[in-house]
C-alpha positions in Angstrom: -8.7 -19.9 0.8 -11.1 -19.9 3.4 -8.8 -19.2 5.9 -8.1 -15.9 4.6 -11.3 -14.7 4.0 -12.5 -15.1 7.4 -9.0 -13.3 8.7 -10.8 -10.3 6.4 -13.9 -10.1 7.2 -13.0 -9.7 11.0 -10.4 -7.6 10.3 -12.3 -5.3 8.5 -15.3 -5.5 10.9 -12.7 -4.5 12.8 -12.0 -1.7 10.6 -15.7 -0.6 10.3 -15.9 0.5 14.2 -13.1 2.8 13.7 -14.6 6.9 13.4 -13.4 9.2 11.2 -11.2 11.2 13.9 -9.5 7.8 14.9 -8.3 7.3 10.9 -7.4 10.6 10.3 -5.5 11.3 13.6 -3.6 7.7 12.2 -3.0 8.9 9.1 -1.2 11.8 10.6 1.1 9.7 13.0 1.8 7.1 9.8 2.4 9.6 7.8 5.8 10.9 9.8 6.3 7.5 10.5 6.6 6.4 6.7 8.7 9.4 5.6 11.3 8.9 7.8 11.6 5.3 7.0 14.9 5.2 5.1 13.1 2.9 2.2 10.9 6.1 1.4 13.4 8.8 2.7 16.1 7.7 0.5 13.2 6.8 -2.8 14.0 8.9 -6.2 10.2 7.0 -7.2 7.4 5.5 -4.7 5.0 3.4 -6.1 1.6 4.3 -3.8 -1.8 4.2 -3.5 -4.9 6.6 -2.6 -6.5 5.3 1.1 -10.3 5.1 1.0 -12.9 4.3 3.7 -11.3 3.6 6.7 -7.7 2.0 5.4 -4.7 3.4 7.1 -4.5 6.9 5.5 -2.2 7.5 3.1 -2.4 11.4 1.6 -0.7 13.1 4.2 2.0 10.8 3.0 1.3 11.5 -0.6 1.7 15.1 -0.3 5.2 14.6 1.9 6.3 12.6 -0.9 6.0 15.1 -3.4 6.8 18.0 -1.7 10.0 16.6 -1.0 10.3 16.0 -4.3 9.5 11.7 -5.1 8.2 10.9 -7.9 4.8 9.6 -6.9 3.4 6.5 -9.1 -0.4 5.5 -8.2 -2.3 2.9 -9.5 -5.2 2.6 -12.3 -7.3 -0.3 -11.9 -8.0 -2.0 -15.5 -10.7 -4.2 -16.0 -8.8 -7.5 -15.9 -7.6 -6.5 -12.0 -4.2 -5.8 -13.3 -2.7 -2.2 -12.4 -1.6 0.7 -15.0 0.0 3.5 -13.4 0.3 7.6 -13.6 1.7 10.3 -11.8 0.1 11.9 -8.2 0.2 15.8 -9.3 -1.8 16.5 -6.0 -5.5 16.0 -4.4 -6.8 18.4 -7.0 -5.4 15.6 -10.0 -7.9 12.5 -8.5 -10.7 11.2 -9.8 -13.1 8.6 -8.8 -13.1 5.5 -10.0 -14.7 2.0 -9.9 -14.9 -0.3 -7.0 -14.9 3.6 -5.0 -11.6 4.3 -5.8 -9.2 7.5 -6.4 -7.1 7.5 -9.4 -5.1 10.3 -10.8 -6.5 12.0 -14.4 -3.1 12.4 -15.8 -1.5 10.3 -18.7 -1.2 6.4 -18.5 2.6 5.3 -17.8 1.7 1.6 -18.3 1.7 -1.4 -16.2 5.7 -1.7 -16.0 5.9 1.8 -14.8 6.2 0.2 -11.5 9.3 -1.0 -12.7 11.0 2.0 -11.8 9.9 2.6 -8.2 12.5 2.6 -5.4 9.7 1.6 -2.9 6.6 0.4 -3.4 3.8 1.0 -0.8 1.4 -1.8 -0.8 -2.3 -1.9 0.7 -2.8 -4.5 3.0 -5.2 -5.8 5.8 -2.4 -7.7 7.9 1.1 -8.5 8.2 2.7 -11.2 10.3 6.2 -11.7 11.9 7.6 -13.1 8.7 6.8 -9.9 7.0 3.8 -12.1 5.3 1.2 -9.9 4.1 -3.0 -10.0 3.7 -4.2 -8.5 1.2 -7.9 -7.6 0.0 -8.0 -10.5 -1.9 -8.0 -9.1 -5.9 -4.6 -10.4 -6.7 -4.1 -6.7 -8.5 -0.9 -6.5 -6.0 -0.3 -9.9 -6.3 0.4 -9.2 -10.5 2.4 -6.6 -9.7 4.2 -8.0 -7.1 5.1 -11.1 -9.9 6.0 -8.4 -12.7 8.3 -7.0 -9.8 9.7 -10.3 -9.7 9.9 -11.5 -13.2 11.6 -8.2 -13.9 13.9 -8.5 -11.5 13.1 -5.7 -9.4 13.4 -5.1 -5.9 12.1 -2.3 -4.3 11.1 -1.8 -0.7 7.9 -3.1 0.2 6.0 -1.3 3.1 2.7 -1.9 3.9 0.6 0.7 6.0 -1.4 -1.0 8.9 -3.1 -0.2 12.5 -1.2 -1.5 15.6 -4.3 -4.4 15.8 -3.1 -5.6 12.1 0.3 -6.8 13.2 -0.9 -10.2 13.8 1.0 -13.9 15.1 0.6 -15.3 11.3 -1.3 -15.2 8.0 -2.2 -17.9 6.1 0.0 -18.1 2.8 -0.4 -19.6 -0.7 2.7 -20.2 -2.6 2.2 -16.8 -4.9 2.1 -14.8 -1.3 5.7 -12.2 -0.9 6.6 -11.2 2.5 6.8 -6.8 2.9 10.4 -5.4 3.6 8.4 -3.2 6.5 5.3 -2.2 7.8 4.5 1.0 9.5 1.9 1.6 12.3 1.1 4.3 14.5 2.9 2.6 17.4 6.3 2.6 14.9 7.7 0.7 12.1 9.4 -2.7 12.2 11.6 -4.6 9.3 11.7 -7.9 8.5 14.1 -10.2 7.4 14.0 -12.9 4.9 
């Protein structure tokens, strides 16, 4: 969809112009932010991901998790785009991976694992007022979003952004599922649907 490709190149141009000390004094607001948020406060299991580059920063979050004792699923990516999953056991656990990516070196749960995750934190590049979300445009969220589905499973979806990536609307294709919340330095808003 051409629309949405555009809508991600400028916002990760956007992105680009950010420094180091900008992300990582994000990360550390969006961090408290997310673990108060009852969706991850009240999580047994958090589906998450390792932030790379300059995506909204997500280890400070990672560690808050665990230490409070969540069970912290991240994704493997396979070579079909599809997601496996295995346990966060801490920084030291990660491993690099294709496409510059972190993935944890422990034991492969399997691409259901996500099945059992109270809250699932999705990457994203935008979210509109309907809770509508951008992704990077692999469609590796997308399967998992549709095994979510399929399995009847509904865990909180929260998508990390900047305060720039809350946006009036985002193009949508009929696969698309609006987030539960987002999170951004400024705060965190819910949606209904």
């Amino acid at each position: 969809m051409p629309e949405k490709a555009s809508m991600r190149r400028d916002l990760l141009a956007a992105r680009s112009l950010l420094s180091r000390e900008d992300v990582d004094d994000a990360a550390m607001v969006l961090s408290r932010g997310a673990v108060n948020l009852p969706e991850l406060a009240e999580a047994r299991t958090v589906a998450a991901y390792v932030s790379v580059g300059r995506e909204p920063g997500t280890r400070a979050l990672l560690d808050a998790l665990g230490a409070r004792g969540v069970r912290v699923l991240l994704p493997v990516l396979l070579s079909d785009n599809d997601l496996d999953w295995a346990a966060y056991e801490g920084g030291d656990g990660l491993v690099p991976a294709a496409r510059g990516l972190l993935e944890p070196d422990g034991p492969r749960l399997g691409p259901d694992a996500v099945l059992e995750a109270d809250a699932v934190l999705l990457p994203g590049l935008a979210v509109d007022g309907r809770g509508m979300r951008l992704g990077r445009g692999g469609g590796s969220y997308d399967r998992v979003l549709a095994r979510l589905a399929a399995a009847g499973a509904h865990p909180a979806l929260v998508v990390l952004l900047y305060d720039n990536e809350v946006v009036a609307r985002v193009p949508v294709e009929p696969h698309d599922h609006p987030v539960d919340a987002v999170v951004t330095p400024a705060g965190a808003r819910r949606f209904t649907v």
